[in-house]
N, CA, C and O atoms as CSV, one atom per row, in Angstrom:
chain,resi,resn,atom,element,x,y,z
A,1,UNK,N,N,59.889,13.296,-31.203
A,1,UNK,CA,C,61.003,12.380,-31.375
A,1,UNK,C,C,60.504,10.932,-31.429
A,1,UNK,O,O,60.957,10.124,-32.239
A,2,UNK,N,N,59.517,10.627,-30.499
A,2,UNK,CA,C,58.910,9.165,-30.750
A,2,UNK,C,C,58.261,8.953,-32.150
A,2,UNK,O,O,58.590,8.090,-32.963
A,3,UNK,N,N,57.551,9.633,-32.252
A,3,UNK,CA,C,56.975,9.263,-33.449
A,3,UNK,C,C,57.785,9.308,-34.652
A,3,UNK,O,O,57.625,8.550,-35.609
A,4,UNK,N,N,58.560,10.115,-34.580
A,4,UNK,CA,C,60.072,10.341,-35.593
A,4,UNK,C,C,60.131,8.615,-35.766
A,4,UNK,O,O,59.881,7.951,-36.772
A,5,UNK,N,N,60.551,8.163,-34.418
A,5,UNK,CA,C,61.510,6.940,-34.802
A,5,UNK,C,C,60.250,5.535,-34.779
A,5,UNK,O,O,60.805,4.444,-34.909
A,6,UNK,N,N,59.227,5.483,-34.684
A,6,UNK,CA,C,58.165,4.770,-34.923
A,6,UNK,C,C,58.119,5.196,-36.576
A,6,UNK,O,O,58.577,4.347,-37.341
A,7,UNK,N,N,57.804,5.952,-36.934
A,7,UNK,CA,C,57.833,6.118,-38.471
A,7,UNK,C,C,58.934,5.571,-39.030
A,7,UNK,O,O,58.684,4.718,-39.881
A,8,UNK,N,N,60.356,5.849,-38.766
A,8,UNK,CA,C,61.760,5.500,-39.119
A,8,UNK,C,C,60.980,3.507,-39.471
A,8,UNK,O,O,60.788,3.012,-40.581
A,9,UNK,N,N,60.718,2.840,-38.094
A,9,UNK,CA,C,60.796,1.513,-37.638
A,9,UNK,C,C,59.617,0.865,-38.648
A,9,UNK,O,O,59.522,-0.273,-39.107
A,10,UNK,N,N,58.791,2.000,-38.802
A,10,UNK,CA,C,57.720,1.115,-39.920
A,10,UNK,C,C,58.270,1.226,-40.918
A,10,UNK,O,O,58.341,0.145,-41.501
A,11,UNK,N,N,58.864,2.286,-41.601
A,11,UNK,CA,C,59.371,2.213,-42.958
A,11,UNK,C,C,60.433,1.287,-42.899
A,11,UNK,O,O,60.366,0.514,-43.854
A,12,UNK,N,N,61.322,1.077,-42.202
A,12,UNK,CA,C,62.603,-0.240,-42.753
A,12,UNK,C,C,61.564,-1.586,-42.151
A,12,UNK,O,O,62.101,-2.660,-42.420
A,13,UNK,N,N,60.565,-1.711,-41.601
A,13,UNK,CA,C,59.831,-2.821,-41.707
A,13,UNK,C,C,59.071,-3.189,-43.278
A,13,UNK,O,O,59.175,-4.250,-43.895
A,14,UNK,N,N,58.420,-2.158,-43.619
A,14,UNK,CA,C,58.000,-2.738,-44.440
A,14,UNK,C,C,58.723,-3.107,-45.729
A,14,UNK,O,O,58.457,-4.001,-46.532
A,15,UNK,N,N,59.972,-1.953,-45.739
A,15,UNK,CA,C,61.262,-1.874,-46.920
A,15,UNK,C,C,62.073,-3.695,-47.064
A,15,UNK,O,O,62.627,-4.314,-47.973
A,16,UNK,N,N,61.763,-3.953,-45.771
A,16,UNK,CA,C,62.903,-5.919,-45.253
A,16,UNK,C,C,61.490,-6.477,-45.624
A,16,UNK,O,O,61.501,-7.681,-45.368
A,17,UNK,N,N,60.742,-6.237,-45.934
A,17,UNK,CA,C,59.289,-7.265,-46.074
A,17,UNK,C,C,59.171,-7.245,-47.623
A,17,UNK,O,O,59.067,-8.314,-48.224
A,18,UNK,N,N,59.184,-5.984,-48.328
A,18,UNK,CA,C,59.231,-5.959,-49.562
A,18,UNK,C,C,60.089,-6.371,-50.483
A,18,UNK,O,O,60.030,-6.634,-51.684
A,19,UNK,N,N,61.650,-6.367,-48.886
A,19,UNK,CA,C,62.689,-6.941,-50.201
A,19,UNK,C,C,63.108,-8.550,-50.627
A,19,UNK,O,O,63.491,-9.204,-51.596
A,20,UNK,N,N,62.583,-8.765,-48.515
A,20,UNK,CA,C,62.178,-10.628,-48.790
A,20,UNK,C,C,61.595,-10.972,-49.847
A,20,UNK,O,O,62.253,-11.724,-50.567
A,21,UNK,N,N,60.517,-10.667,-50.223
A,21,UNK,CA,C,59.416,-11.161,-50.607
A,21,UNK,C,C,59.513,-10.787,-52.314
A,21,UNK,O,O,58.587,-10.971,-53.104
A,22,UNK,N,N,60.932,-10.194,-52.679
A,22,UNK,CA,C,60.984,-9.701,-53.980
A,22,UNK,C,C,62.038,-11.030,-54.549
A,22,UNK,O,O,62.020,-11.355,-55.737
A,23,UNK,N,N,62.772,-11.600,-53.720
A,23,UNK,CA,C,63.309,-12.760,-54.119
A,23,UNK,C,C,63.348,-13.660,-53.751
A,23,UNK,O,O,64.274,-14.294,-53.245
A,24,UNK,N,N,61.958,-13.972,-54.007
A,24,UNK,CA,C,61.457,-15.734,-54.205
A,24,UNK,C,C,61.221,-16.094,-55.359
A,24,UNK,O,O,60.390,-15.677,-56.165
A,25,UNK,N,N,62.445,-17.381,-55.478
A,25,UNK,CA,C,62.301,-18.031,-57.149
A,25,UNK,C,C,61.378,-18.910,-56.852
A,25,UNK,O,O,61.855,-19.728,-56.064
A,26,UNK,N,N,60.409,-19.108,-57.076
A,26,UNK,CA,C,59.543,-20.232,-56.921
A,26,UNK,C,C,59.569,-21.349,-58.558
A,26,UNK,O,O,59.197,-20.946,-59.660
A,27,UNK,N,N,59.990,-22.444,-58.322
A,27,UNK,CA,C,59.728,-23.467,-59.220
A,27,UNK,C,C,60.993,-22.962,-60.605
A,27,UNK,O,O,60.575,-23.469,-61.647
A,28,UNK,N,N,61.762,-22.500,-60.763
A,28,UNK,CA,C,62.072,-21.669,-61.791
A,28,UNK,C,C,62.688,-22.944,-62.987
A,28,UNK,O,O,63.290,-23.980,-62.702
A,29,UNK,N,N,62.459,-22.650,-63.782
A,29,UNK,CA,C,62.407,-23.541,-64.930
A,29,UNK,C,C,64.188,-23.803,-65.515
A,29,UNK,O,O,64.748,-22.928,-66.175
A,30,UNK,N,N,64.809,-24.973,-65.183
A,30,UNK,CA,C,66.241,-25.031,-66.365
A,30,UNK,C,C,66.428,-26.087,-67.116
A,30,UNK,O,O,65.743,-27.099,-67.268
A,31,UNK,N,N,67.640,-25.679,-67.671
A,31,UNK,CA,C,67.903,-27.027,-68.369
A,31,UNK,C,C,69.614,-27.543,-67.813
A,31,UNK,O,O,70.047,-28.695,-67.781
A,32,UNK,N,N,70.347,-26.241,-67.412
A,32,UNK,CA,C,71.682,-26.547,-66.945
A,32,UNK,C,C,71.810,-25.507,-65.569
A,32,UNK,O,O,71.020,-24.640,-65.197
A,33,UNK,N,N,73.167,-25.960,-64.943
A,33,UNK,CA,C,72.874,-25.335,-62.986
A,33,UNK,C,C,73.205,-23.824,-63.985
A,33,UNK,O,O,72.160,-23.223,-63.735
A,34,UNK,N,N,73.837,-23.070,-64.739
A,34,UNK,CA,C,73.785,-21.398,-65.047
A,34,UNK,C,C,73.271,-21.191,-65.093
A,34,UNK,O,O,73.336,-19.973,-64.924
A,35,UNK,N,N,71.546,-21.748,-65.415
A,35,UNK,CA,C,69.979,-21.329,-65.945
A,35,UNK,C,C,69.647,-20.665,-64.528
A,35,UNK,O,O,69.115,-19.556,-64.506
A,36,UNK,N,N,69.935,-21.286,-63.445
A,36,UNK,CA,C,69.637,-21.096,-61.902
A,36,UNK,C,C,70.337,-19.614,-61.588
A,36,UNK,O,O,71.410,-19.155,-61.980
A,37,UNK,N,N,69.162,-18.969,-60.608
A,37,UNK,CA,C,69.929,-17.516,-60.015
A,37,UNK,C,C,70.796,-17.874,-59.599
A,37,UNK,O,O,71.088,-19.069,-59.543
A,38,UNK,N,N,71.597,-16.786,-59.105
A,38,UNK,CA,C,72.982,-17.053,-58.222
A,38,UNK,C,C,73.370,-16.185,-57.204
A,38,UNK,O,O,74.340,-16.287,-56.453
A,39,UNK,N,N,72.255,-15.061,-57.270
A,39,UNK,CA,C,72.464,-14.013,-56.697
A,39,UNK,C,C,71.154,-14.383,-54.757
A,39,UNK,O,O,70.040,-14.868,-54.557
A,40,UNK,N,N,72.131,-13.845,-53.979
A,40,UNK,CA,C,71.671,-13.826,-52.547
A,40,UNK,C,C,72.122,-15.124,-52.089
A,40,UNK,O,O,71.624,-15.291,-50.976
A,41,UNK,N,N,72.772,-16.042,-52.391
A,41,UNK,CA,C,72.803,-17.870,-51.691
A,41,UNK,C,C,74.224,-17.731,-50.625
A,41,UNK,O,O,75.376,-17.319,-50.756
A,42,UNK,N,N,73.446,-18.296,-49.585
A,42,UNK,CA,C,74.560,-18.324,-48.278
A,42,UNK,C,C,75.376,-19.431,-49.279
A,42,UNK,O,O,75.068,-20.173,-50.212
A,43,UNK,N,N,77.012,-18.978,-48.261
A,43,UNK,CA,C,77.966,-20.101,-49.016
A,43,UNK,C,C,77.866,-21.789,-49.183
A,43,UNK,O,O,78.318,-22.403,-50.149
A,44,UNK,N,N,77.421,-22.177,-48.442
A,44,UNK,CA,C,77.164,-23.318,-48.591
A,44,UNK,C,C,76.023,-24.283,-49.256
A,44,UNK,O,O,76.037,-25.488,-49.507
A,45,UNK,N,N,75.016,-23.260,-49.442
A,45,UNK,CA,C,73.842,-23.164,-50.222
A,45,UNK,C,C,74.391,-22.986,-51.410
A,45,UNK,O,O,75.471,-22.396,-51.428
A,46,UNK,N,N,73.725,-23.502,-52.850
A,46,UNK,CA,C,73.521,-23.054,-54.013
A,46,UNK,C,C,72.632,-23.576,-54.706
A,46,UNK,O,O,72.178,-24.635,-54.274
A,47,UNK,N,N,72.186,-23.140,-55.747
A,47,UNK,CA,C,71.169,-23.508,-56.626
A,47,UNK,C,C,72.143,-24.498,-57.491
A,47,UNK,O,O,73.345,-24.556,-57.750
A,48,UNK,N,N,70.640,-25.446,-57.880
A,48,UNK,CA,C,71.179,-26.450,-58.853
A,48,UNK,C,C,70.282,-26.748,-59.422
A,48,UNK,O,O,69.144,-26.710,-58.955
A,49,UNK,N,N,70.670,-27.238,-60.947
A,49,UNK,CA,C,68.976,-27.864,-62.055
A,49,UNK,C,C,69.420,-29.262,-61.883
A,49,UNK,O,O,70.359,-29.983,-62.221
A,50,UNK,N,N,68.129,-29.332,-61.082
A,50,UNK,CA,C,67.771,-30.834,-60.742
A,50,UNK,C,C,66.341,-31.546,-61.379
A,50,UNK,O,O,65.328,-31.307,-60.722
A,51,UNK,N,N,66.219,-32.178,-62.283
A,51,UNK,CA,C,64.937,-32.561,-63.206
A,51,UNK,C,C,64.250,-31.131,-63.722
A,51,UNK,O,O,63.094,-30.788,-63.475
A,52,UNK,N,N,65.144,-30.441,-64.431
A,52,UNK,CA,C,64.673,-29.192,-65.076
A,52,UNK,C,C,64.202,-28.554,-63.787
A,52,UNK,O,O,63.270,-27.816,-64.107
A,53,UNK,N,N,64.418,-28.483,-62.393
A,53,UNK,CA,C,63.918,-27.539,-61.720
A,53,UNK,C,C,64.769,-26.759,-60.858
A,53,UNK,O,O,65.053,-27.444,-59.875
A,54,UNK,N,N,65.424,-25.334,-60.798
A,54,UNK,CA,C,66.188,-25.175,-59.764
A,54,UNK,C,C,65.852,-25.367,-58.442
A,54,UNK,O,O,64.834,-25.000,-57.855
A,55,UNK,N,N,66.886,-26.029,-57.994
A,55,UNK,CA,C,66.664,-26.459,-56.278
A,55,UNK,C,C,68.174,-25.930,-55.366
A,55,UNK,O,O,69.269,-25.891,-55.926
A,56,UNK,N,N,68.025,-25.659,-54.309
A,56,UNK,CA,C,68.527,-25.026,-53.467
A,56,UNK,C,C,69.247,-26.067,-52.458
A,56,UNK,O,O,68.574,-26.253,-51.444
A,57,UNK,N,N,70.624,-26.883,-52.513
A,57,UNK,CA,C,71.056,-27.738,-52.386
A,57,UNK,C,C,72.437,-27.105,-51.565
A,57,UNK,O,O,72.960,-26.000,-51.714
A,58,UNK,N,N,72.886,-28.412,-50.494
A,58,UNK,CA,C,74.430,-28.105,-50.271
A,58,UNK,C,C,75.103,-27.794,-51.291
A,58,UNK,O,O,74.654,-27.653,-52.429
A,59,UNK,N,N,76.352,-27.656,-50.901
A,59,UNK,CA,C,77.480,-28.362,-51.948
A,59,UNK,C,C,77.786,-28.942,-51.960
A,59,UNK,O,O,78.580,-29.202,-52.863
């Protein structure tokens, strides 16, 4: 049973590590704020094209 749930605890560790790490926009290139993802942003957060670059701004 331990090892059951040690196996369980590594696999959703590494599953939240792989899925962080799958959405990072780094530097992403626009010309208008729709060019910018939109997907995952807490509410008060959003992306915006700021000097052709999306940036991650209040509202």
């Amino acid at each position: 049973m331990d090892k059951t749930l040690k196996f369980i605890y590594a696999m959703f560790s590494c599953l939240y590590l792989f899925m962080v790490t799958k959405e990072v926009y780094a530097k992403s290139i626009c010309k208008v704020d729709d060019d910018c993802p939109q997907r995952f942003v807490m509410y008060p957060l959003m992306f915006m094209c700021i000097k052709n670059i999306c940036r991650l701004v209040n509202e």
